[in-house]
N, C-alpha and C positions, 0 to 999 in steps of 0.2 A: 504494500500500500504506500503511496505518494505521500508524504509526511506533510510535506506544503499541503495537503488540502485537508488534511485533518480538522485545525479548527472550522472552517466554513461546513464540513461534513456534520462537527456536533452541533454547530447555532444550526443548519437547516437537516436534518436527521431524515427527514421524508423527502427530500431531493437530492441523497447521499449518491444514489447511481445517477442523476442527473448532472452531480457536476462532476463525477470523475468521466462521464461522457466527455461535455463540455472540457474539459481541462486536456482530454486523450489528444482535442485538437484546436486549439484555442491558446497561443502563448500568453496572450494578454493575460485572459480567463487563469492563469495558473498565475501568473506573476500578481495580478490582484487577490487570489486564495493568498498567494505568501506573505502581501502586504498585508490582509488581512490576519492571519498567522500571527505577525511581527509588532503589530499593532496591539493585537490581544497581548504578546508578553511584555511588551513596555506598559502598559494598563497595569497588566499584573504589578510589575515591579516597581511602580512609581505609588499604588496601591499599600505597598506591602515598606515603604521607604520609610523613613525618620527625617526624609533632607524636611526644609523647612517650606519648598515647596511644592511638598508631595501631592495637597489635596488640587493644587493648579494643574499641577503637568497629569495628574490622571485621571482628572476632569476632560482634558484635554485629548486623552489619547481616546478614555471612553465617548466622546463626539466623533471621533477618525476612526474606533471599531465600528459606530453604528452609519457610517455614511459609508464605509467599506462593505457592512453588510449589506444597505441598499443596494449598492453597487453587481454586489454580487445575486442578489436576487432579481435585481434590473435584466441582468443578464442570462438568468436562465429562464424567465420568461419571454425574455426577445426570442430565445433558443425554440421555444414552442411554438412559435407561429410559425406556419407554413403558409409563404406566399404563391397563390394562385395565379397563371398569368392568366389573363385578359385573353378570353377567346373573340375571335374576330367572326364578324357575322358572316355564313355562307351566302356566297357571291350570287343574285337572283338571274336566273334564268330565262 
């Protein structure tokens, strides 16, 4: 299993094969799971800090997980639509 998509697998658990689809071919789609990934462990550790401006920066990072998570659910519902083209009228006779 892909480590980078781990966290996005447990925030969306019911789109879990949806996005190791999406990530099988989508560099972005993998590079933003990692962002998102990187983003949940700076949360954690600015969380779990003593600096003095711990409650700032992980304010901070939990706004950048949950626009990362849009991000990521933006994207696997764009993944669902299937575009139909435009059938052209048969030519009258």
């Amino acid at each position: 299993m892909d480590v980078r998509l781990m966290a996005a697998k447990l925030r969306f658990p019911s789109r879990s094969r949806a996005i190791e689809e999406r990530a099988a071919r989508d560099e972005e789609f993998r590079d933003l799971c990692t962002d998102f990934r990187d983003a949940q462990a700076a949360q954690l550790h600015w969380e779990r800090s003593t600096e003095p401006e711990r409650d700032e920066r992980s304010a901070e990072y939990l706004a950048l997980v949950d626009d990362l998570a849009r991000e990521i659910a933006s994207a696997l519902d764009k993944a669902k639509i299937i575009p139909f083209h435009k059938r052209w009228p048969k030519p009258l006779r």
